[in-house]
C-alpha positions, -999 to +999 in steps of 0.1 A: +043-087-033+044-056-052+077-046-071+097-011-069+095-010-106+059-014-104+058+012-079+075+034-099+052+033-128+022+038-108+038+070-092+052+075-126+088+080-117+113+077-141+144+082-115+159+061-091+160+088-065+133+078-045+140+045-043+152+040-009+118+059+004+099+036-020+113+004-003+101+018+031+070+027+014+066-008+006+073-022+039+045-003+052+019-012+029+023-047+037+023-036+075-012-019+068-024-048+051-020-070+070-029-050+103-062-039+086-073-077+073-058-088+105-042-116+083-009-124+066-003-117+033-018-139+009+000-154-020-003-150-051-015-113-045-050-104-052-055-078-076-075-058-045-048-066-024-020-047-048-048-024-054-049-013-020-010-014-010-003+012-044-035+035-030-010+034+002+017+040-013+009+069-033-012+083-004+022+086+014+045+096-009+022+124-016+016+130+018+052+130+033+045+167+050+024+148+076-008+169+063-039+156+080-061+139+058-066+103+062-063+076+039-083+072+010-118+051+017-109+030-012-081+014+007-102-001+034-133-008+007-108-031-015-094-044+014-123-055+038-135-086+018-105-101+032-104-090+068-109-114+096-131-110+125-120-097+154-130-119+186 
């Protein structure tokens, strides 16, 4: 699992202000994950897999103003090695 203070340095924050929205953050990365792979979360991490759940992250903590543009491609590309069949 991802840390805050390794969210932090990918969003490049330097305060702790946003820390309480990071955590959420967090908590729905994982959520994505694993919906999108259909899968719990593996462990140790992948490198993809932390990959994918910072491209999230950022995504929405840029996006908080509910714009309309989806998430990045690249979230679903480093993440659909992984993802299980559906029946």
């Amino acid at each position: 699992m991802l840390t805050l203070d390794e969210v932090k340095q990918y969003l490049r924050l330097d305060s702790d202000a946003e820390d309480d929205y990071l955590n959420i953050l967090l908590i729905l990365a994982r959520e994505m994950c694993e919906n999108f792979t259909r899968l719990v979360m593996p462990s140790p991490l992948p490198e993809s897999y932390r990959q994918a759940m910072l491209v999230c992250i950022g995504y929405f903590f840029e996006k908080r103003d509910g714009s309309k543009e989806g998430m990045p491609k690249i979230f679903y590309t480093l993440l659909q090695p992984y993802r299980k069949a559906a029946f």
